[in-house]
N, C-alpha and C positions, 0 to 999 in steps of 0.2 A: 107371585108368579112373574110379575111383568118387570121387578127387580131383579130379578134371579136370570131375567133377558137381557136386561141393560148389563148385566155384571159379567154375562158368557159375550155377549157384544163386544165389550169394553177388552177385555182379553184378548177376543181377538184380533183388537185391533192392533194394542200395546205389541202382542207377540208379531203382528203383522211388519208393524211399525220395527220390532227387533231386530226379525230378518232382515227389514231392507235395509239395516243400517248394519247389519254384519254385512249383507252383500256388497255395500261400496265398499266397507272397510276392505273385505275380499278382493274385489274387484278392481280396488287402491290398491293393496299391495302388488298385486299380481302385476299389472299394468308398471309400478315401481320394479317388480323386479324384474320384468322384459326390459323394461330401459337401462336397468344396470346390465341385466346379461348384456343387451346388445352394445352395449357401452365398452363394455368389458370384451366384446367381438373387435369391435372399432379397434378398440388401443392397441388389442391384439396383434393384427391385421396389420395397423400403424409401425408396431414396433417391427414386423417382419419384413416390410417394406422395406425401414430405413438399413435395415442388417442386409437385406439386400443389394440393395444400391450403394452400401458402405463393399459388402462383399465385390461389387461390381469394379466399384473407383479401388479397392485392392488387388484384384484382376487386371487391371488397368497398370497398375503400379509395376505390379510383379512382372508382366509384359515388355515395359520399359526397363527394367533393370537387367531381363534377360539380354535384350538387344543392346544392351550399354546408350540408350537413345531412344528416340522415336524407332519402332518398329515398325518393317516395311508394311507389313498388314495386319489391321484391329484383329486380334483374333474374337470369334463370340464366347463368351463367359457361359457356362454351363449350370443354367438355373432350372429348376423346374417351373417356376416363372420367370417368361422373359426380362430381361433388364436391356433397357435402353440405352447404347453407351455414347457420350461425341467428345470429338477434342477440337479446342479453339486454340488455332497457336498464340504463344506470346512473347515478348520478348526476349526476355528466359526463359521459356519453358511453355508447359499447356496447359489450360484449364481443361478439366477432364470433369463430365456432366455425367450421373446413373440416376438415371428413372426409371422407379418401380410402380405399375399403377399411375397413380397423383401427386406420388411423394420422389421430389429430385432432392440428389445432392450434388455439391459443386468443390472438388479441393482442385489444389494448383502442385504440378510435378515440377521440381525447378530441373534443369539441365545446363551441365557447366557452358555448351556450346549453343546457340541458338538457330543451328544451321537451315534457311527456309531453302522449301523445294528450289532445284535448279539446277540442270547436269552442269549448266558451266556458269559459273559466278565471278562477276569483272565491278570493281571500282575506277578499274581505268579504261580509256574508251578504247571501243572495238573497231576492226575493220575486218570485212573480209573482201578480199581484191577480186575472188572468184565466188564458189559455192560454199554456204554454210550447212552442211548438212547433219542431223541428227537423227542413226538409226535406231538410234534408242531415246529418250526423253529420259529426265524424271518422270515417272507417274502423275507424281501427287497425291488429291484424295480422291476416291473413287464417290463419285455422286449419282443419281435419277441419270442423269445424260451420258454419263462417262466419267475418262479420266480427266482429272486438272492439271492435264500434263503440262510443266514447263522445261523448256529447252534451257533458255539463256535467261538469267537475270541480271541487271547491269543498273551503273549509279547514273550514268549522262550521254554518253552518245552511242551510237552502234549502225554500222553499216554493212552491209553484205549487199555483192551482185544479186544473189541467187541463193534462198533462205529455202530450205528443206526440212520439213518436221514428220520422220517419216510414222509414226507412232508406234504403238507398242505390243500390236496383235502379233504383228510379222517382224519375223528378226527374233535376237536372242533377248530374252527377257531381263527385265532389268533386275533384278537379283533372283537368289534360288528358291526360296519360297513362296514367289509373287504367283498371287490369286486370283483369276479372272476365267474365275467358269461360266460368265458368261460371254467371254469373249467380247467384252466392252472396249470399245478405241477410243484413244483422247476425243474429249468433247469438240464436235465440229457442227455449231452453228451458229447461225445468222447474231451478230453483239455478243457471243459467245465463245470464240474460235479459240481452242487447244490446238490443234490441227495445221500448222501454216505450211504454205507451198506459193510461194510468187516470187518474181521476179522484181527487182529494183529495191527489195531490202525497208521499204515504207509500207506504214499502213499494215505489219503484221499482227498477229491476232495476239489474245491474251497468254501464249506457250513461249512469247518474249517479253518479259515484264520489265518496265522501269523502274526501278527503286531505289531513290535519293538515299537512301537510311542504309543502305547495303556497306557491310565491312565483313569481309570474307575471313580473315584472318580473326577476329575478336569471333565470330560465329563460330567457326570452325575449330578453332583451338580453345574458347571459354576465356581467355585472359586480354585484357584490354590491350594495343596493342601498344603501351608504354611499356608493357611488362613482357615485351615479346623475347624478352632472352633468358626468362625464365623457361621457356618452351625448349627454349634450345638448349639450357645447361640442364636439363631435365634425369637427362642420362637415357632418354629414352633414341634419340639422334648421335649418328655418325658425324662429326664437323670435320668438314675438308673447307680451307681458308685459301684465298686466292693471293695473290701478290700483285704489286704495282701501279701503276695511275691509269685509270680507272682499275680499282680489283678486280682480276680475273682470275678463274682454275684455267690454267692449261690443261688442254688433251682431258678436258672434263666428261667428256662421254665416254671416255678407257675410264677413266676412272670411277665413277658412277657404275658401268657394268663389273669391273674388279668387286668394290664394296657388294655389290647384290650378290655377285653369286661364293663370298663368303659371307654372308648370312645377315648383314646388315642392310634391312630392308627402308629403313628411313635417315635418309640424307640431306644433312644442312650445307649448303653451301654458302658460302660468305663471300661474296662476290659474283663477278659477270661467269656466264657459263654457256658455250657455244658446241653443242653437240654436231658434230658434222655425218656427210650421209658417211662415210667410210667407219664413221663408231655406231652406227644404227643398230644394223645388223645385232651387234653383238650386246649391244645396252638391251633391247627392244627382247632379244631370245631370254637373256637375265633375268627378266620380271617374270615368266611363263612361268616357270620354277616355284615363284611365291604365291600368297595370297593376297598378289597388290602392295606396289612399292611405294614412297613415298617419297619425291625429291622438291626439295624446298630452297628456290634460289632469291639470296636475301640482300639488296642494296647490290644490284649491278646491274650490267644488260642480262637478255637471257633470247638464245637462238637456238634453234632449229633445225637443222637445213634438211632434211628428208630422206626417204630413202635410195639408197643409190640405186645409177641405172641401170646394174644388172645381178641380176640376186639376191635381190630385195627378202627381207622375210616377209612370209605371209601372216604374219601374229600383228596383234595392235598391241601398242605399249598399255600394260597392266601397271595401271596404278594411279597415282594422282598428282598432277603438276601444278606446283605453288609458286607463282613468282609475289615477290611480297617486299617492295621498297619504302621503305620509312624516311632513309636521310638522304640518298642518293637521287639528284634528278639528271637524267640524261642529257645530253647534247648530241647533235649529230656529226661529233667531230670526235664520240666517244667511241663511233661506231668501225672507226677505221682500220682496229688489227683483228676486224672479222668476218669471217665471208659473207656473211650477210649485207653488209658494206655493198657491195657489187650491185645487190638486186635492190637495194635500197633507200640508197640514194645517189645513184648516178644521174649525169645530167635530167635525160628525158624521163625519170623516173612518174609511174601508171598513177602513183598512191598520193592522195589527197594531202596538200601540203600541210594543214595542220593535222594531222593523224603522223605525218612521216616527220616533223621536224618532234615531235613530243613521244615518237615511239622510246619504250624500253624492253620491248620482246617483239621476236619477227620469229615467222615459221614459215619454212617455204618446201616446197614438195609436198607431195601424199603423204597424208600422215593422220592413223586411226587409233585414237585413243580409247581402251575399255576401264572407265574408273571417272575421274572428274578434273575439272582443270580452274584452277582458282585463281585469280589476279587481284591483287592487293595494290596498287598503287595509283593515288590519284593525281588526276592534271597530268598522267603519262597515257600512251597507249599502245594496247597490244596489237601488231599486222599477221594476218593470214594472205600471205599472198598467195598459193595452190590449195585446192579443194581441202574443205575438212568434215572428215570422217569421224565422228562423236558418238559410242557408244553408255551413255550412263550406265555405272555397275554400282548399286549402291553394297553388296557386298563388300566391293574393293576401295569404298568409304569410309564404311563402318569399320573393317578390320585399320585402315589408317589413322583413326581417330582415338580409338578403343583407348589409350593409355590415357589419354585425355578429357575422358567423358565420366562425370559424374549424375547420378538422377538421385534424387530426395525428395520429399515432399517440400512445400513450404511451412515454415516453422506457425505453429496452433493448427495443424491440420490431426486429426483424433487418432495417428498411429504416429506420431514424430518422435518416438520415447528414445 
């Protein structure tokens, strides 16, 4: 009997001892296969991430190509998870960053032009005799504070009486799709100022930047500026060539309105080019017509003179003004068969002697430009001696540049096929 105990004991301990070692085995597996499931969640999860934020830097891409460029504003990519998008300018082009979640990616959009924010961009140094004013700014980028609005960007010196940044709430906006539902104004504060308004032309805020590295012409058109007459035998420009010592176009502002209003909207000039107020009128009505002209004057003087004083039109000249000297450096004894001469360097002349003996462009009267105004030549400078009226259109940018803009990725980026 007490055998027959030890042997039902002994049973069930063995069978006891069975189950628990089925149950870890159980208890193992299971526990094994939550870690693959959830393993298999993870990667999941991982891979939808990355097709995101690849979907997003394609968003990105396709954004740029539309605009032939940087486009005036990020549009949001339409996820049903958000994607985080940012762009770092760079030389060439932008890094373009999409985060999904904890998983970023990073590719680089190259652009033939590298054009950085700035309604007016100058290699050569500036003056203004009176007021600089700007009723419109570039934007920039739109940040937590505002805009990073810049006015003027320049290589080395710049002077204005009377510096006016009037921003971008009020007034006509700086292109036609520009975004700002919340009514955001260029950034104005304290080590931060987008915003400038003072008097004496020093000490203005970050919406005038200095920038040693600035070449208007290699930005703006993408080709170094050894190669600049590829730009101009392009087939894409009008050449009208000047005559005589120093090159000049005669009667260049009949001529330039002639070309506009038969349909050629970007003009190379080769040589000095003196628009007077009596051709205003009629160059200045030309451009209204288009969508932003584009006159480009290359290796001469280049003048001004405003509009006349009675009848003036009420239009701003549409379009973008390139003065851009490579071989030519002026003398002030170049300046003599042109009206500008007069106000420019006669004896008691107002304008700071080294800005006035190294000028290669003077603009004088009222004079409202809607589009951009570029100067390319260094160790010269350009005079404003009456008020300037600056509106940036990057519309009337981008339609100037368009034949000239190319976007790609950088080569190993996962769509470069």
């Amino acid at each position: 009997m007490r055998r027959a105990k030890w042997r039902g004991a002994i049973t069930l301990l063995v069978t006891a001892l069975l189950l628990a070692i089925t149950l870890m085995l159980v208890l193992g597996s299971y526990r094994a296969t939550l870690y693959q499931i959830k393993r298999a969640q993870n990667e999941i999860e991982t891979r939808q991430d990355h097709w995101r934020a690849e979907g997003g830097l394609e968003c990105v891409y396709t954004q740029f190509k539309l605009a032939d460029g940087l486009p005036g504003t990020l549009q949001p990519c339409l996820f049903t998870t958000p994607v985080v998008l940012t762009l770092e300018p760079l030389a060439n082009g932008y890094l373009v960053s999409a985060r999904s979640h904890y998983l970023s990616l990073s590719k680089t959009i190259l652009t033939s032009g590298a054009l950085q924010p700035g309604a007016m961009q100058s290699s050569a140094d500036l003056y203004f005799h009176s007021s600089a004013t700007f009723s419109t700014p570039d934007p920039g980028a739109l940040t937590a504070d505002g805009w990073q609005c810049i006015a003027l960007r320049y290589r080395s010196r710049f002077y204005a009486a009377v510096v006016d940044n009037k921003g971008i709430v009020h007034g006509v906006p700086p292109y036609a799709d520009f975004n700002n539902p919340d009514g955001k104004e260029c950034i104005n504060l304290e080590g931060n100022d987008h915003l400038s308004s003072l008097i004496g032309g020093i000490g203005v805020g970050r919406d005038f930047v200095l920038d040693p590295d600035v070449s208007p012409f290699e930005a703006y058109f993408g080709v170094p500026v050894t190669e600049h007459n590829t730009v101009r035998d392009s087939g894409e420009f009008t050449v009208i060539s000047g005559s005589g010592s120093p090159k000049t176009v005669s009667h260049c502002g009949t001529k330039l309105a002639s070309e506009i209003d038969a349909g050629n909207t970007r003009v190379w000039l080769e040589g000095g080019c003196e628009i007077e107020s009596s051709e205003y009128n009629a160059l200045v009505d030309a451009t209204q017509t288009t969508q932003g002209v584009t006159i480009l004057v290359h290796d001469g003087l280049m003048s001004i003179m405003g509009k006349p004083e009675l009848g003036a039109s009420a239009h701003p000249f549409k379009g973008v003004l390139f003065h851009f000297n490579v071989d030519y450096q002026p003398t002030v004894a170049d300046w003599a068969a042109f009206a500008a001469n007069a106000y420019l360097n006669h004896a008691s002349s107002p304008i700071e002697n080294s800005y006035r003996t190294a000028a290669s462009y003077y603009q004088h009267g009222a004079f409202a430009v809607s589009g951009g105004q570029f100067f390319d030549a260094k160790g010269q400078a350009a005079i404003f001696f009456n008020s300037l009226d600056f509106r940036f259109n990057k519309d009337v940018i981008d339609e100037s540049r368009k034949p000239f803009n190319t976007v790609k990725w950088r080569k190993g980026s996962w769509n470069d096929l």
